[in-house]
MMTF fields as JSON, N, C-alpha, C and O atoms, coordinates in Angstrom:
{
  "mmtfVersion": "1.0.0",
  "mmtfProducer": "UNKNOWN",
  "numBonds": 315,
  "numAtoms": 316,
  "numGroups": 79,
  "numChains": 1,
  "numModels": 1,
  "chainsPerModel": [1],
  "groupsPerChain": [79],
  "chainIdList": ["A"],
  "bondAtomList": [4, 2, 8, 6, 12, 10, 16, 14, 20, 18, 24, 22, 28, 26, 32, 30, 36, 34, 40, 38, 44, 42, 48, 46, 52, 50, 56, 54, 60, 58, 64, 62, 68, 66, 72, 70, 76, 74, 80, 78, 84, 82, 88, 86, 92, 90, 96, 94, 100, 98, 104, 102, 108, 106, 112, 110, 116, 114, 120, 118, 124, 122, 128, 126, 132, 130, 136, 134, 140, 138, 144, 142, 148, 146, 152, 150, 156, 154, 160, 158, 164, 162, 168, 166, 172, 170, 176, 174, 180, 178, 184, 182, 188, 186, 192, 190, 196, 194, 200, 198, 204, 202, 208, 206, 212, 210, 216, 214, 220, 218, 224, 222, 228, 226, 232, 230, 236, 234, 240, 238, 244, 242, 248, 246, 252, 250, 256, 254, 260, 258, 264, 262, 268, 266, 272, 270, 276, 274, 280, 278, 284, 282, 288, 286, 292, 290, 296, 294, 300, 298, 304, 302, 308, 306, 312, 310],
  "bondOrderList": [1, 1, 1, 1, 1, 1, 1, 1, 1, 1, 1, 1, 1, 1, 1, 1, 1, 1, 1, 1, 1, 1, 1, 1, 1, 1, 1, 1, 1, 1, 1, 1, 1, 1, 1, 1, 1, 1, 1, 1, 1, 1, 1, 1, 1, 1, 1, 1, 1, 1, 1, 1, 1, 1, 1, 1, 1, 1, 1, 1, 1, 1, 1, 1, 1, 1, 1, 1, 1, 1, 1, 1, 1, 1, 1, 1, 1, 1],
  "groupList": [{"groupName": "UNK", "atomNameList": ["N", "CA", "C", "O"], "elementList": ["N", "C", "C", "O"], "formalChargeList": [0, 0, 0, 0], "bondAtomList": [1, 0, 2, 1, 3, 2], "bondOrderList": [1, 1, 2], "singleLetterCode": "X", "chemCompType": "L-PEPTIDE LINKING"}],
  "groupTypeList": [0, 0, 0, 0, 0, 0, 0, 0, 0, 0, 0, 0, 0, 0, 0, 0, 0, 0, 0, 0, 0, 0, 0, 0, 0, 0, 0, 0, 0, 0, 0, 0, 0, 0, 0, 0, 0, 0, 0, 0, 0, 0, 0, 0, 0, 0, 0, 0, 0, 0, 0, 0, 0, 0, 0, 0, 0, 0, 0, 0, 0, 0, 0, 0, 0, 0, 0, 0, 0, 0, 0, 0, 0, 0, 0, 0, 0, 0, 0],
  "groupIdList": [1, 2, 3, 4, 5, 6, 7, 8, 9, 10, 11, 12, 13, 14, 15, 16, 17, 18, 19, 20, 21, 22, 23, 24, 25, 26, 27, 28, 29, 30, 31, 32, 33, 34, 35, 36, 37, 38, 39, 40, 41, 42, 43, 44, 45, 46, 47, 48, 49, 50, 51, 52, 53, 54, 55, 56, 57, 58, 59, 60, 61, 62, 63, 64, 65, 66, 67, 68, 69, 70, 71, 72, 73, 74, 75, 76, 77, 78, 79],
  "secStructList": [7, 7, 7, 6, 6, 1, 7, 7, 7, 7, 2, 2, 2, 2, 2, 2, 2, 2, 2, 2, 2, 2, 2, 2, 2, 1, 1, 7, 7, 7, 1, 1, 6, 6, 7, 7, 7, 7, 7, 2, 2, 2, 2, 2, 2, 2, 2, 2, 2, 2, 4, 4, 4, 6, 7, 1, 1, 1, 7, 7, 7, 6, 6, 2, 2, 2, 2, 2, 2, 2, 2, 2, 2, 2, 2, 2, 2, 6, 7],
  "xCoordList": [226.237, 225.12, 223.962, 223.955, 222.696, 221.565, 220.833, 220.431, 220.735, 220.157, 218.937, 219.116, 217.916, 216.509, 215.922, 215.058, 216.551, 216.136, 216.6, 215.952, 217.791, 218.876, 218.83, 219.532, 218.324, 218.197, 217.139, 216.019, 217.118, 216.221, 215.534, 216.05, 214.329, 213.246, 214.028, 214.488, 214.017, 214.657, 213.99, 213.041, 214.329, 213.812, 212.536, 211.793, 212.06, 210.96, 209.956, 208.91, 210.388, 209.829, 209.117, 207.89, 209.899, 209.579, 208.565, 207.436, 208.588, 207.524, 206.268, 205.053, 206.955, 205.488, 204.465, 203.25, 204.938, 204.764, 203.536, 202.331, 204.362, 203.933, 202.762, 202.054, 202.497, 201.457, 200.225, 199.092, 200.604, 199.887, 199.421, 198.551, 199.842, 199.266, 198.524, 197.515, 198.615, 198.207, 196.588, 195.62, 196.478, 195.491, 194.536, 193.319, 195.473, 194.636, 193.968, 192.752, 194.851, 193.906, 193.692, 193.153, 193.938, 193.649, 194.514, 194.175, 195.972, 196.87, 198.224, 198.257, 199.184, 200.769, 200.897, 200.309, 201.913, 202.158, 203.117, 203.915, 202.623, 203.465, 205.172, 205.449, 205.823, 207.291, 207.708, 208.715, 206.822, 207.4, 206.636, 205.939, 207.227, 207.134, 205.164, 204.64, 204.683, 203.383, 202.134, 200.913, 202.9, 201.956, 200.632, 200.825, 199.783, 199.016, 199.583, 200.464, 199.077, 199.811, 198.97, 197.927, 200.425, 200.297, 199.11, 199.688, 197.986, 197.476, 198.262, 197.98, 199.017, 198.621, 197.299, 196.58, 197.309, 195.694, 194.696, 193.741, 194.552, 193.361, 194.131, 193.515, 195.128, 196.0, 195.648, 195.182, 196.095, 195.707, 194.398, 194.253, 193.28, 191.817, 191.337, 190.318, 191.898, 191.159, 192.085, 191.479, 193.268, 193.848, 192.594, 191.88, 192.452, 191.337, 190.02, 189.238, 189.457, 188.338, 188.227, 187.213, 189.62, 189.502, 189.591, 188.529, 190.115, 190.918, 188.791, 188.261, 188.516, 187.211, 185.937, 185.144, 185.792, 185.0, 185.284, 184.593, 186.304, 187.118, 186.71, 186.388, 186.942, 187.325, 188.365, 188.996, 188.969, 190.192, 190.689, 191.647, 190.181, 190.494, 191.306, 192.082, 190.701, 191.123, 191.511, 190.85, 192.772, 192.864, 194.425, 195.223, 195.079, 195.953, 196.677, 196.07, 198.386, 199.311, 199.529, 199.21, 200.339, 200.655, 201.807, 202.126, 203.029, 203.806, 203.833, 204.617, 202.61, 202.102, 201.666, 201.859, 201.221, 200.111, 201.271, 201.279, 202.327, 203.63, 204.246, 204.479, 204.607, 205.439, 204.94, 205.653, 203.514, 202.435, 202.792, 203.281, 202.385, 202.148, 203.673, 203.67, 204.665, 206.241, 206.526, 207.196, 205.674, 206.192, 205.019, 205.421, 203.479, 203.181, 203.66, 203.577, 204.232, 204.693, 206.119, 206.23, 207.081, 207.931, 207.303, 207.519, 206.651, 205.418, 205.512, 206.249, 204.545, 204.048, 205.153, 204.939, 206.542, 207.41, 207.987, 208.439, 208.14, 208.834, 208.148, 208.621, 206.651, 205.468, 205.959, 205.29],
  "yCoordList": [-29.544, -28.746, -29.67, -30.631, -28.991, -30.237, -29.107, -28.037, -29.423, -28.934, -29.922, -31.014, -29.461, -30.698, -30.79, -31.572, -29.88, -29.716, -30.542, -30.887, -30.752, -32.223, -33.49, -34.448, -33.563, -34.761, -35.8, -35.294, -37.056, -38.416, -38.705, -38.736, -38.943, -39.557, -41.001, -41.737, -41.141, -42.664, -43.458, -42.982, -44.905, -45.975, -46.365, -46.97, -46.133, -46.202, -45.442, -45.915, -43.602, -42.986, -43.156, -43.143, -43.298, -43.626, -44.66, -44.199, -45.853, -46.922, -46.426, -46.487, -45.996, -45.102, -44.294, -44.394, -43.644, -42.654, -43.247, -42.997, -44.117, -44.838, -45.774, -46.248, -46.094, -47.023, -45.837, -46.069, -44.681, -43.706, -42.896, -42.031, -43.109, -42.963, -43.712, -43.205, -45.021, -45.848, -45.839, -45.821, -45.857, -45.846, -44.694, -44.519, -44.074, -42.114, -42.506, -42.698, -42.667, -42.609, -44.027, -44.007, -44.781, -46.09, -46.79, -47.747, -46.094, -46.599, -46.765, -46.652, -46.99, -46.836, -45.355, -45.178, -44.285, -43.129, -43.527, -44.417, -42.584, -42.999, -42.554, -41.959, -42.965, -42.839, -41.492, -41.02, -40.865, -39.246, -38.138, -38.242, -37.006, -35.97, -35.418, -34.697, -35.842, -35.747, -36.684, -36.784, -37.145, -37.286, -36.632, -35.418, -36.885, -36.12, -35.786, -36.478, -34.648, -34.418, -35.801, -36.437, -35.797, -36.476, -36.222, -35.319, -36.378, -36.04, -37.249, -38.429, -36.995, -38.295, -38.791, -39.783, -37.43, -38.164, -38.444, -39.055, -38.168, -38.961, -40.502, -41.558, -40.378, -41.761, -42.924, -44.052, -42.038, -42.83, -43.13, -44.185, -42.264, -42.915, -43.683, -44.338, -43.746, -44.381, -46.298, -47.37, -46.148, -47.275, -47.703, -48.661, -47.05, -47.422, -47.394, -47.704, -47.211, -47.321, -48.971, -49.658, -49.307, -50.296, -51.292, -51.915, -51.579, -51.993, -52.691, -53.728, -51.318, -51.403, -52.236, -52.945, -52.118, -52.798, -54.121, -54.87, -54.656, -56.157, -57.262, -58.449, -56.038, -57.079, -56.967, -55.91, -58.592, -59.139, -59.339, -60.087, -58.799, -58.454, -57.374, -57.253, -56.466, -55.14, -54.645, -53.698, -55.234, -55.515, -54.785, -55.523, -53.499, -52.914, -54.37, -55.14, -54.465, -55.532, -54.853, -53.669, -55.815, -55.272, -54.914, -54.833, -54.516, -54.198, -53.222, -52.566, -52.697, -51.675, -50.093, -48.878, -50.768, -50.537, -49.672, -48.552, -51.082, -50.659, -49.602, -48.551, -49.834, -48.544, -47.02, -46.023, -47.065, -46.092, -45.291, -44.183, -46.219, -46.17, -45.097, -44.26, -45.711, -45.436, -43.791, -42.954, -43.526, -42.522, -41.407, -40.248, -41.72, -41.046, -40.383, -39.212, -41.611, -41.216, -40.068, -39.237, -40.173, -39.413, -38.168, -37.131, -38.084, -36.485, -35.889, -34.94, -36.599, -36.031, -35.659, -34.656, -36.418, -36.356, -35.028, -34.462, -34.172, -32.841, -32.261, -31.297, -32.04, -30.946, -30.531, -29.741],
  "zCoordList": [-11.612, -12.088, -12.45, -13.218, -11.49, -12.169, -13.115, -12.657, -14.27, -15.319, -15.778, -16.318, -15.53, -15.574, -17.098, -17.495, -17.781, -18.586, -19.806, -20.794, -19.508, -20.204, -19.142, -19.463, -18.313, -17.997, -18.324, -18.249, -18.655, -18.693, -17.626, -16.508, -17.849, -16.294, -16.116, -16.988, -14.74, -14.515, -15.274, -15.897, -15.416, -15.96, -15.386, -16.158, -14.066, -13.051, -13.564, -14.01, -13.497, -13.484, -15.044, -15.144, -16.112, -17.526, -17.355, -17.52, -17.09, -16.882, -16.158, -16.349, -15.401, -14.551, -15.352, -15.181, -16.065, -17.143, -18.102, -18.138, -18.837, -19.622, -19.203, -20.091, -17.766, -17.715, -17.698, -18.119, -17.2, -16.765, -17.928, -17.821, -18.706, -20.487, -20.912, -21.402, -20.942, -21.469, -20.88, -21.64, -19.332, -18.581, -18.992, -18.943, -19.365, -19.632, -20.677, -20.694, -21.754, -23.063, -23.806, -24.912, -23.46, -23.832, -24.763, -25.46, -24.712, -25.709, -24.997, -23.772, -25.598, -25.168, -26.147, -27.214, -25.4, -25.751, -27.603, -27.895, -28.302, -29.7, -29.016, -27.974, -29.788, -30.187, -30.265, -29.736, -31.0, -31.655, -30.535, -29.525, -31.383, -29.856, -29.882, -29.033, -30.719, -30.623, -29.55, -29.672, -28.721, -27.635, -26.759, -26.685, -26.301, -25.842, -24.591, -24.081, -24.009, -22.569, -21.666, -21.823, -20.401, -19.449, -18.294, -17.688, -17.653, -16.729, -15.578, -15.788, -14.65, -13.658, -13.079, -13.199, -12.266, -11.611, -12.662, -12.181, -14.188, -14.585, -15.018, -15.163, -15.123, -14.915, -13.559, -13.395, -12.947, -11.91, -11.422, -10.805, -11.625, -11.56, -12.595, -12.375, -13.766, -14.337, -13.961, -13.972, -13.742, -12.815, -11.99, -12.285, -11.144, -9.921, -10.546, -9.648, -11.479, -12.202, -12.79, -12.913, -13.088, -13.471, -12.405, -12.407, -11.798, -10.847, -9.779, -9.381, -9.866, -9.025, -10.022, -9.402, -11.503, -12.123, -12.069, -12.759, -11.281, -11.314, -12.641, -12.694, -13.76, -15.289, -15.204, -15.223, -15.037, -15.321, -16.602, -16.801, -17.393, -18.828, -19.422, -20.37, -18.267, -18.435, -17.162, -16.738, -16.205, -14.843, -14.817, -15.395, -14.285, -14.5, -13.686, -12.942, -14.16, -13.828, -12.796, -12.685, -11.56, -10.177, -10.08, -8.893, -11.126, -11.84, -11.74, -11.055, -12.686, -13.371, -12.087, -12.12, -11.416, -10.185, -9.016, -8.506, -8.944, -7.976, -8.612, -8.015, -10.082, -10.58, -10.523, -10.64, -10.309, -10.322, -9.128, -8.908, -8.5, -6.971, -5.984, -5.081, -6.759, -6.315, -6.916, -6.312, -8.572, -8.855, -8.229, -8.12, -7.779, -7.113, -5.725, -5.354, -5.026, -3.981, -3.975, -3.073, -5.042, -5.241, -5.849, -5.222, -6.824, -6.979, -5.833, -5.567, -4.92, -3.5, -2.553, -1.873, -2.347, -1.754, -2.091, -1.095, -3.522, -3.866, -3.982, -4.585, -3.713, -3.159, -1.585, -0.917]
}
């Protein structure tokens, strides 16, 4: 029985998550269940927002970018 509702996001998909927060609103998501909601795609543009101003200061990791990149493609893959 897949019950989605008790299951954990992979370890991927979690990292993914999380960079895609961070990118959104300019933080790492808190701990507790008061998070702001997730957007991906403003996640992911503001990735490429940065990415395109080429401050290496503020330069998403290629880590970061791949884990992105992998959980978009699985999104798109169950559309």
């Amino acid at each position: 029985m897949n019950d989605t509702k008790n299951t954990f996001p992979s370890r991927d998909d979690s990292w993914a998550q999380v960079e895609l927060y961070r990118w959104q609103y300019g933080e790492l998501p808190p701990q507790d269940v008061s998070c702001k909601p997730l957007d991906v795609v403003r996640g992911i543009e503001a990735m490429a927002n940065a990415i395109e101003k080429h401050d290496i200061k503020n330069f998403p990791s290629p880590v970061g970018v791949m884990s992105v990149l992998r959980y978009a493609a699985k999104l798109l893959r169950k559309k």
